[in-house]
N, C-alpha and C positions, 0 to 999 in steps of 0.2 A: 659928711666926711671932712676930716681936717685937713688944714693946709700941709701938712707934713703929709700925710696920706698920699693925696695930690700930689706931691713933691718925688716920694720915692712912693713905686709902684712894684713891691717885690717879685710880681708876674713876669714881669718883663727885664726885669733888673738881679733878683738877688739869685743864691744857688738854686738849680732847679728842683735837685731832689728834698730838700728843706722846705719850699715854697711850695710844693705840689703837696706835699702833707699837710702844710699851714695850710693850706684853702680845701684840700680833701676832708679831711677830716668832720669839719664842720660838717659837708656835705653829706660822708657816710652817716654820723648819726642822726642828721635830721631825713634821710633814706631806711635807717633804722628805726625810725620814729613815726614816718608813713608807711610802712608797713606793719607797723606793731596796729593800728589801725584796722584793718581786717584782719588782723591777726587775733588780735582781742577777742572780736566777733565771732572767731571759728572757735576761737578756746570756751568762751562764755556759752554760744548755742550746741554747740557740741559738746559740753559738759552739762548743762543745764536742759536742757530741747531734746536733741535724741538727732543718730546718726542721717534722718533725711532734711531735718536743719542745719546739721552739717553743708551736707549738698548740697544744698540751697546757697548757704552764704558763701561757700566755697569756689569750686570748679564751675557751676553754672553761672550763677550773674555774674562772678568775676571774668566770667571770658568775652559776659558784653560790655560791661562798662570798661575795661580794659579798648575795647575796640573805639570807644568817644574819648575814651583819656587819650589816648595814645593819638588822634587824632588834633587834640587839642594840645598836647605835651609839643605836637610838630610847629605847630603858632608859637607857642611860649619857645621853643629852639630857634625860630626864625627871627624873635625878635631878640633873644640871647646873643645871638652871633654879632647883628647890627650895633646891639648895643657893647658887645666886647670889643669888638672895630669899633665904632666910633670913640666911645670911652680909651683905648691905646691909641687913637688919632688924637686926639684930645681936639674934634670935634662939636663940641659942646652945641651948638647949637640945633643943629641934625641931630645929636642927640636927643632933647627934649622932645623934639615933633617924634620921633619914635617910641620912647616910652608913653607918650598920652594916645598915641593911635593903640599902643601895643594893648593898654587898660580899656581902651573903649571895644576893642578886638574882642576879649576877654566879656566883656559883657554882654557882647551883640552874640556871639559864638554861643555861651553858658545860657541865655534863654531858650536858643532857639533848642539846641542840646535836649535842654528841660524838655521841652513839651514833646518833643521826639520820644524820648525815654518813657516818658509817662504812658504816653498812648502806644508806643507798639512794646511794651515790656512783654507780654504775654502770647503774642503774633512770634517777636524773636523765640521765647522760652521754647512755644512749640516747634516750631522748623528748627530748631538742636537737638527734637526728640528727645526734651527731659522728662526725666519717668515722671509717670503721673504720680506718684507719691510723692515728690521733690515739687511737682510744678506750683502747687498754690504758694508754698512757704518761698518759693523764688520770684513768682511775681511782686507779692508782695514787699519784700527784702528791697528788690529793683525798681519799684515802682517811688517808695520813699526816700531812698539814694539816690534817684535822679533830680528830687527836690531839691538837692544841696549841689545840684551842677556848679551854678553861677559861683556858690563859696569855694568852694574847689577849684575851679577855675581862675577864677581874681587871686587867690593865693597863690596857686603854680606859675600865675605870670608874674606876678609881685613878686616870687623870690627869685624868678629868673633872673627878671631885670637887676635885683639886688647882684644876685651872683656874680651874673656877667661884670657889673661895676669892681667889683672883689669884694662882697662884701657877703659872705659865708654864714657868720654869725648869726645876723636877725633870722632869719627863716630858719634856724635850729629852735632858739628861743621860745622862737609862738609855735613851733612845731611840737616842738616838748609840752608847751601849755597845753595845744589843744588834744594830746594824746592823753596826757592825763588827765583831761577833763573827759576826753570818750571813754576810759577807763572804768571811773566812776558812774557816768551815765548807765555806761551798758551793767557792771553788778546792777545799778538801781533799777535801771528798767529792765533788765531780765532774769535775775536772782528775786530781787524783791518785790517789783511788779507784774513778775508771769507775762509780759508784753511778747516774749517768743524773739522769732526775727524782725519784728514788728520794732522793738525796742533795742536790738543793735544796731539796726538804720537809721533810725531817730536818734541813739548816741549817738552816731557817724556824723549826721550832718550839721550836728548840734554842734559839735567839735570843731568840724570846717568852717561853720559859721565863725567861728573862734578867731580861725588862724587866720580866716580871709579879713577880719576887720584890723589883726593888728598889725597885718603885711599892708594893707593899703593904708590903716592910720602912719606907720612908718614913713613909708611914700611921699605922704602929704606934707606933712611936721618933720621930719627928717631927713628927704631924702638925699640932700646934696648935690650933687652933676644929676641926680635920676631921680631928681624931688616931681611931685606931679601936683599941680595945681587941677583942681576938680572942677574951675569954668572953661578949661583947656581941654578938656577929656573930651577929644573927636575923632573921626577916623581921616588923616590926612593923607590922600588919595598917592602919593609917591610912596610914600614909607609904607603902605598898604601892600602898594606893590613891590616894594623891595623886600618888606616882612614876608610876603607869600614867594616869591621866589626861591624863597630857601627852605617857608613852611611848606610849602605843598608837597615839593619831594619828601621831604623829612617826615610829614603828617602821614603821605601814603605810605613811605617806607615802613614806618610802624604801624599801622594798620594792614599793613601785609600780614606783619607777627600775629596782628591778632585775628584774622582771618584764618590764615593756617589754624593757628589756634583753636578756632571755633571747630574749625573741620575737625582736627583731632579731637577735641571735646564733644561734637558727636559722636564719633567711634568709639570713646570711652564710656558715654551714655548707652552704646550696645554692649556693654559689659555686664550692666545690671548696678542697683544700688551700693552696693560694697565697693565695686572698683572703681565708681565716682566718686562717693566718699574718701578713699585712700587716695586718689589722684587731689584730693583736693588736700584732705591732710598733706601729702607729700610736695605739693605745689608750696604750700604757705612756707614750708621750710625750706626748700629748693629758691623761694623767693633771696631768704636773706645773704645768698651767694649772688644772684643777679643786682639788690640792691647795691654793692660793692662792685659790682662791674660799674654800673648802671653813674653810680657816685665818681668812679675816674672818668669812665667817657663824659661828662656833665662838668670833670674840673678840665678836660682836655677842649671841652667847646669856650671856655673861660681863656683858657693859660695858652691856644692857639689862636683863637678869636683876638684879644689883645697885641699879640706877639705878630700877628701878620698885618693890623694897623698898625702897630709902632715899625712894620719893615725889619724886623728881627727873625727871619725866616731861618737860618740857622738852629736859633734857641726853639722855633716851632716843633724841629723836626724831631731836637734833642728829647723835648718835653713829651712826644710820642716816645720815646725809645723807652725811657724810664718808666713813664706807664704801664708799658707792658710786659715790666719787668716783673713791676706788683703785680700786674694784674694774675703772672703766672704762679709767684706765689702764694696764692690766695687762691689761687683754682686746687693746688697741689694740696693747701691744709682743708679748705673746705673736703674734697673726696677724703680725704681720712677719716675725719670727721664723721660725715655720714656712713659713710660703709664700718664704721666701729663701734658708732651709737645709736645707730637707725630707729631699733626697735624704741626706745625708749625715750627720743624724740618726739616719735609717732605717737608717742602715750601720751604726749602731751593733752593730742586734740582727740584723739579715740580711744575709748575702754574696752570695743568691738575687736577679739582675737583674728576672727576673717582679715576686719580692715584694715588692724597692724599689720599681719601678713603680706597682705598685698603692697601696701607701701612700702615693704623691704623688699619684697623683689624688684617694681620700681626703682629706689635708691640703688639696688646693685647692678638695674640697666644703665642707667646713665652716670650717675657720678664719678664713676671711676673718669670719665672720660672731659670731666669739665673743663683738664688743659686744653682741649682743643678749642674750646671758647674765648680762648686770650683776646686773639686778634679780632671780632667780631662784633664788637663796638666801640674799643679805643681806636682803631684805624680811621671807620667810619666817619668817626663823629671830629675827627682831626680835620679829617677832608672838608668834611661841611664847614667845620669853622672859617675855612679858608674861600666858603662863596662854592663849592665844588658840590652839586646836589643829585642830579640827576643820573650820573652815573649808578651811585651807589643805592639807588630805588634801581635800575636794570638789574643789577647785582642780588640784591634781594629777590626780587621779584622770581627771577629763574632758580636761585640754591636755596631760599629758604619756602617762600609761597607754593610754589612750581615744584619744589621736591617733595615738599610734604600732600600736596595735595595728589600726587602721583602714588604716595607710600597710602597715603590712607584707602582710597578709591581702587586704586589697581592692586598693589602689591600684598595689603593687609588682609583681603578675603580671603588671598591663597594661601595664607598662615593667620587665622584669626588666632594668636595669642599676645596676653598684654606685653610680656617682654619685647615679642618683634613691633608693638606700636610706640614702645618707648623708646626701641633704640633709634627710631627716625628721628631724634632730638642730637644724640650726638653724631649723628650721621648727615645731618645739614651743619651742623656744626661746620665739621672737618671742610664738605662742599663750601660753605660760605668762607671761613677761613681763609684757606687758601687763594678764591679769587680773588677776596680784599686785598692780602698780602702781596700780591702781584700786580692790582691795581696800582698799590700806593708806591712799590718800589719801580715801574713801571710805566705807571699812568700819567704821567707826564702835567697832572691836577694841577701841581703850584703853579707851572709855567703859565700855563691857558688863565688863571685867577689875575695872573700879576699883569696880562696881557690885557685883562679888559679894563684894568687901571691906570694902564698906559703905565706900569710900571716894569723893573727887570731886579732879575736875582742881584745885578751890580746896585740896586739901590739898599740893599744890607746895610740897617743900623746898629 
């Protein structure tokens, strides 16, 4: 980073709404860019393979390796935070031992991940009750995806850490390389080599191979205040535990989602073939509205992270307000969106009339209802920026884990229809909404944060 950079820090300095798209931005298309990733794979096998490779690459292994990313995404946030505080403190030193724990984190995590995935792929595939015509082409799929943990991994934290520094750009960069490298792989290996799901996995991780060597060659050769030197890379036992402090709520919080998850992707698998197929086609494109949430909450643990080490607790609050300004306009055009071009989205990933069908009714369960999503990850992830963790896993825990697993279990046998299993999505919705919203105007979070700093709101820079 150059010394001008260094010098003026637009996060904490320039217009908010201006700067939150300067650093968004990046984010969404490199969000756009990891999801076009599976996205690929469901176009490619499901046009090429046939609708239970579909379901395969889809709705089933996606609801477990979602359950290790998201575990692992909670590390990579925990060191995000530290490092957006430290980085607005302009603690450089503390810095550095956090970023080498954070990469040594990332590798000791991404093995052990590995060998996990490998050996119980087929143990998980069957207790979700995937139909037996889905289960081979799923283990497989998941069994060669889990080889590519470690690259996965080393990249999610590498552009963490990039992020949180302000630095947006590089992980779009290798992001866009290595999608377009998976691109290519997957026509090769499954248009012109018949490899099946065999050979979207193998492009998958051939890909992350990609982006994780040129996030960590960055790092090394470039990285500036959050350069990593590779005789340095070890786990130093404070920053471990200040990085887990904020990962473990954050890691379980999200592993709540994919838990519920799982549960509902059981009860979707008692639908039969076609309505997992459509859950999955409709998943893949329901995704690229979460990517845009997912892309502000990720600039709000950056532009609050920062802003509550510089003592700028004001411009914190503000830079939540605006988020969720987008965030609602962008719920508003996405539902139009779908509920106007459903069917022919859904053409994208299925030729199967049943399966389009089913994904339009889907899309007209939920979408309309995506405003009530606004508040649901910008509030949260403001919080955490600011050290506040634990709350917000209780919070989850009871409106999202805890309701859903009550809709699936109790409530959905006494109406087995897909619509009443979809509507439990914007129905924790509305439940989670709401309690965060009152947490955060309420919960009194900043004060207790500023308190264990020995700090007070009259310290405002």
């Amino acid at each position: 980073m150059s010394q001008d950079r260094q010098a003026y820090n637009g996060i904490t300095q320039g217009v908010i709404w201006k700067q939150l798209l300067y650093f968004f931005f990046p984010i969404l298309l490199g969000s756009f860019f990891q999801q076009l990733y599976n996205t690929v794979d469901a176009i490619v096998v499901g046009q090429y393979v046939g609708k239970e490779a579909l379901a395969a690459v889809g709705g089933t292994t996606g609801t477990i390796v979602n359950l290790f990313i998201n575990l692992f995404t909670g590390l990579s946030t925990g060191a995000s935070v530290l490092v957006a505080q430290r980085f607005g403190a302009r603690e450089f030193d503390r810095l550095h031992r956090v970023v080498h724990t954070a990469v040594a984190i990332a590798l000791t995590v991404g093995a052990a991940i590995t060998v996990v995935g490998v050996v119980g792929a087929r143990w998980a595939l069957r207790a979700m009750d995937t139909p037996p015509e889905v289960l081979d082409y799923a283990v497989t799929y998941l069994r060669i995806y889990f080889l590519g943990t470690i690259a996965s991994f080393l990249y999610n934290m590498g552009s963490a850490i990039l992020r949180a520094a302000g630095d947006a750009r590089h992980p779009l960069y290798f992001l866009i390389t290595a999608c377009l490298t998976n691109i290519v792989l997957d026509l090769l290996f499954v248009v012109v080599f018949h490899w099946g799901v065999a050979g979207a996995a193998v492009a998958t991780i051939l890909s992350q191979g990609v982006s994780a060597l040129l996030t960590l060659g960055t790092l090394v050769l470039r990285g500036g205040q959050v350069r990593v030197e590779p005789r340095q890379i070890r786990l130093h036992l404070q920053e471990v535990g200040e990085i887990l402090t904020v990962a473990v709520p954050a890691g379980l919080q999200s592993d709540l989602y994919s838990i519920s998850n799982i549960i509902v992707q059981s009860s979707v698998n008692s639908f039969g073939t076609d309505l997992v197929a459509a859950w999955s086609a409709y998943g893949k494109l329901e995704s690229f509205f979460f990517m845009i949430t997912t892309s502000l909450a990720l600039s709000m643990t950056t532009f609050a992270g920062q802003n509550f080490g510089a003592k700028k607790f004001d411009r914190m609050r503000r830079s939540a307000r605006v988020a969720l300004a987008m965030q609602a306009g962008v719920a508003v055009a996405f539902s139009l969106c779908y509920c106007l071009w459903g069917s022919r989205l859904l053409g994208l990933f299925a030729t199967d009339p049943a399966v389009i069908q089913d994904g339009v009714r889907l899309m007209w369960t939920v979408c309309p209802f995506y405003i009530l999503y606004t508040p649901v990850e910008i509030l949260p992830f403001t919080i955490r920026a600011a050290g506040e963790t634990w709350p917000s896993l209780l919070l989850v825990s009871m409106s999202v884990c805890g309701f859903r697993v009550v809709w699936m279990l109790l409530l959905l046998p006494l109406c087995h229809r897909m619509e009443f299993l979809a509507a439990s999505y914007p129905a924790s919705w509305l439940l989670t909404g709401t309690l965060f919203t009152i947490y955060y105007l309420r919960g009194n979070w900043l004060r207790r944060q500023l308190a264990r700093r020995g700090w007070s709101l009259a310290d405002q820079s």
